[in-house]
C-alpha positions, 0 to 999 in steps of 0.5 A: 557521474552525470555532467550537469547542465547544458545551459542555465535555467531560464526564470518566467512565470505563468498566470495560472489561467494560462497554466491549466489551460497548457495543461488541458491541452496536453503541453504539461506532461509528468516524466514516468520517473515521477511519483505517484500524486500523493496529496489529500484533499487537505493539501489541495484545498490549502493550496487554493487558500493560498493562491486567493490570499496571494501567498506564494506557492514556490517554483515549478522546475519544467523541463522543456522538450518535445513531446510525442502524440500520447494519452497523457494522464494527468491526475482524474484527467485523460488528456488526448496530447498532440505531438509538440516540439515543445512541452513542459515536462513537471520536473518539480511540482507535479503535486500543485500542477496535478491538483490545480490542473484537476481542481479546476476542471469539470471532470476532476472532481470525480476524485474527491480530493479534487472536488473543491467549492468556494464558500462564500458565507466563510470565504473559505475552499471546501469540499463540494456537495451536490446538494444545491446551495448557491452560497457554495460554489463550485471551484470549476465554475468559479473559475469561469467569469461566464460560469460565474455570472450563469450562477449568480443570475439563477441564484438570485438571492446572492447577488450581494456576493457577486463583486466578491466571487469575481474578486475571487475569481481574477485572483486565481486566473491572473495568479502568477506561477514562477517557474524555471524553465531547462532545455536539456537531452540528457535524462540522468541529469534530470533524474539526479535534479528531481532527486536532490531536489525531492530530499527536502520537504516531503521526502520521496520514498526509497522506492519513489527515489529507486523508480527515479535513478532507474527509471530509463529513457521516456520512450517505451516506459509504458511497456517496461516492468517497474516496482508499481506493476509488480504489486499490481501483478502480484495482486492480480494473480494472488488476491494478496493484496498491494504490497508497498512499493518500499517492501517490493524495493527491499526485495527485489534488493534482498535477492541481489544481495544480503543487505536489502538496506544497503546504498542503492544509486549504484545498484546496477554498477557493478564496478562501484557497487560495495560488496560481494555481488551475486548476480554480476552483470544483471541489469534492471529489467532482469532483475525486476523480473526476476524479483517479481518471480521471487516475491510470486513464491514468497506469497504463494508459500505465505497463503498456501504453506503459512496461512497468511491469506492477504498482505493486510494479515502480515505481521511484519513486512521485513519477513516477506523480504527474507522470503523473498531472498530465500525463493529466489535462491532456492524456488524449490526447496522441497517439503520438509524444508517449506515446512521447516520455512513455516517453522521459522516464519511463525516462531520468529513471528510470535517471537518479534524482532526483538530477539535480533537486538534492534529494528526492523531493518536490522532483524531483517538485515541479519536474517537475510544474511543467513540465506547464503547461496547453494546452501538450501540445508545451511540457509533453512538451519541458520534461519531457525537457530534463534528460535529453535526450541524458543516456546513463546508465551501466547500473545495477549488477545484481550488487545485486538487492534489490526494495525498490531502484530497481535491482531494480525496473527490473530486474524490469521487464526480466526480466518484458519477457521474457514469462516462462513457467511451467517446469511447463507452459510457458505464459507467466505473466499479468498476472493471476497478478502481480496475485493474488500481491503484493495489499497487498505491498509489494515484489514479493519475494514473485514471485521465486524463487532459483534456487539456494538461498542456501545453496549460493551463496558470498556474493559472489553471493548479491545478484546478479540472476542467482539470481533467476526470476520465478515469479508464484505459490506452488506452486514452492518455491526446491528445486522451480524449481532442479530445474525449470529443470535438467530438461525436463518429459516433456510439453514438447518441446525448442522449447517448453523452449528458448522456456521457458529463454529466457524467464527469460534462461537457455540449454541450457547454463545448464540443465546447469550447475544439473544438474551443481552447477555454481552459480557458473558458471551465475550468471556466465554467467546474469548476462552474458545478464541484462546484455544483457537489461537493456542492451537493455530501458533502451536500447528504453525510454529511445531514448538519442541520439534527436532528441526532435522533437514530433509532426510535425503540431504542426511544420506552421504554418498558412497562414492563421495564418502570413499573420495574423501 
């Protein structure tokens, strides 16, 4: 239990001119226990709207501290600070801080959600272009009394307007920020605040509450392993893209204990923590490690055993949680038993987590628990039980979305197709996959229509068939139907037939799309994705085969056998 408080916060408030000016300088600092910035530009433009309008933008929380010489990151800022007996450490607030700090200032706007303008016709924050209209201010010039006067004295023509844009511009300069200001050594009583604080308004995630309850002292924590790194790790080795801080969270927990839902502020307190504890003693850093380690074999196992190529094509994330689980107890479990793991994973995937009674959270709190250590034959049989011998109906491919499970086991089908660029015919790459959906959260933005949606009756519009996987962006929708309905001059008819067939298409097919014929190419196409599909899940899931263990785990020692 922390102690609380030293001494009471002390209340002040900053005009806003001084506040940025603190913060360009470097004297505002963000604790690395803090989340990540979150807001859009939305969030950022209605915060100026109501600083012009005099409305208040509640309090900033600031702890004040010294502070080392550092680059500080604040936002699009890069900030050479120098070393200071006493900064502002953004405690509450970071979001209005972040933004009014980067609105503001020249360079900011290279985020976009940063690049803010006044526009004087409407009065209202918008975002800035650079096409050069003077009724369109930018924010940072407005800003700026000097920058203001330059404005209107080469723009003439909108000389009317200058009482107002100073107007403007003395409200958001003489703006009063209130703040509170704690003096306080001790870090856990800081972290307990911004947590209380944090479970109001826009909840914090888990994984942002975790990163902050065990965050560790400021010094070194550039250096120290944390849940963001681990995704970035992950996605540099792999190509699998980034995994949610949520899911990581919930895997580093699954390979410390069966219930990666379980109460997490006395996570590394072995003496408080409820529950059979499987790895007494470890503390943080090992155990990140060691999750990281985990989650490299559950990824590894999903691209090159399960044929899930990117994290965007995973069907439900609470899979790679028990996997997770089931690596870091068993990192080589042999290959009888990865196969029977692939089994299991696409059985209970077609299955869904209905099967469990309940949510996600609940199918993958049962599934965890049946991954019990020492016991790799047990662990891979109780994973199996539910869906031994359960022959699923094929899931309906005439609804293609990539936000639904549906669409993310067909997209792992059509990519076992080893699709080929119909440019050069050269099969696409993992890689090429990996570039193009960093940070997305659906693989949409692989995809190609075939035909344009606008020449498919809405019947279809949804089906599978109009769907190519094109993992780059110098096709457009016109460019693939012209593609796929003619062979390029370099590419001879085996390479082109090798093409088409790639993306589940024929030679007839291509004629179709030549001829205009949209609705008999998607029906025909869709009969051939059908199979594929059909063929891909039965390969994957091996429906109506015995689930026998390893042969070398049914052999029972001579020895031991005489013992008994």
């Amino acid at each position: 239990m922390t102690s609380g408080l030293d001494t009471q916060p002390s209340a002040t408030a900053f005009d806003l001119e001084d506040l940025v000016s603190q913060a360009w300088r470097g004297y505002v600092r963000v604790p690395h226990f803090q989340r990540d910035f979150r807001w859009g530009r939305q969030d950022v433009a209605r915060l100026f709207d109501s600083i012009a309008k005099g409305y208040p933008i509640g309090s900033l929380l600031l702890w004040v501290r010294p502070g080392p010489r550092q680059l500080v990151r604040l936002g699009e800022l890069e900030i050479e600070a120098p070393e200071a007996d006493r900064s502002f450490w953004v405690v509450d607030g970071q979001q209005r801080v972040t933004s009014l700090a980067n609105a503001l200032h020249p360079e900011g706007g290279r985020d976009q959600r940063f690049a803010l303008a006044y526009d004087l016709r409407s009065s209202q924050f918008t975002t800035y272009s650079t096409q050069n209209d003077p009724w369109i201010i930018p924010l940072h010039v407005l800003f700026d009394l000097q920058g203001v006067l330059k404005w209107f004295s080469r723009n003439p023509e909108i000389a009317d307007h200058l009482e107002s844009a100073t107007s403007v511009t003395k409200s958001l300069r003489q703006f009063k920020v209130p703040a509170y200001l704690v003096a306080q050594n001790d870090e856990a009583v800081l972290r307990d605040i911004f947590d209380r604080m944090n479970n109001y308004g826009k909840r914090l995630s888990r994984a942002e509450i975790f990163s902050a309850l065990f965050a560790g002292p400021e010094q070194g924590a550039d250096e120290r392993l944390d849940i963001g790194l681990i995704a970035e790790h992950i996605n540099e080795s792999y190509g699998f893209g980034v995994i949610d801080d949520d899911t990581v969270l919930r895997a580093i927990l699954a390979r410390r204990g069966p219930d990666p839902a379980r109460e997490i502020r006395s996570e590394f307190s072995d003496e408080i923590r409820r529950g059979f504890v499987e790895f007494p003693g470890e503390n943080q850093e090992a155990a990140y490690q060691a999750g990281e380690e985990a989650l490299r074999r559950s990824v590894d196992f999903l691209q090159n055993v399960a044929g899930v190529p990117h994290f965007t094509f995973l069907t439900y994330r609470y899979l790679l949680v028990v996997l997770c689980r089931f690596f870091a107890h068993f990192p080589d479990p042999g290959e009888r038993n990865l196969q029977l793991l692939r089994r299991w994973y696409w059985r209970t995937t077609v299955a869904g987590p209905e099967i469990f009674k309940g949510s996600f959270t609940n199918a993958m709190r049962v599934l965890c628990s049946r991954v019990r250590q020492g016991d790799l034959v047990g662990s891979v049989q109780r994973l199996l039980e539910p869906v031994d011998r359960l022959d699923q109906p094929l899931p309906d491919l005439t609804r293609f979305r990539t936000n639904e499970a549906v669409g993310k086991m067909a997209l792992c089908a059509l990519w076992s197709l080893e699709p080929r660029s119909p440019r050069t015919g050269h099969p696409y790459e993992r890689a090429e996959l990996t570039e193009i959906l960093t940070d997305r959260p659906t693989a949409a933005d692989a995809l190609r229509f075939v035909a344009s949606r606008r020449v498919v009756p809405p019947e279809f519009r949804l089906w599978a068939a109009n769907r190519v996987i094109v993992p780059n962006d110098f096709e457009s929708v016109d460019e693939i139907t012209s593609r796929l309905a003619q062979r390029p001059i370099d590419l001879d008819e085996p390479a082109w037939e090798r093409v088409l067939t790639s993306h589940g298409m024929t030679l007839d097919m291509s004629q179709l799309l030549v001829s205009g014929d949209v609705v008999r190419f998607l029906k025909d196409r869709q009969e051939v994705l059908t199979n594929v599909f059909r063929d891909f899940l039965q390969r994957m899931a091996e429906w109506g085969f015995e689930n026998t263990p390893p042969l070398g785990d049914l052999i029972i020692d001579d020895a031991e056998e005489g013992a008994e």
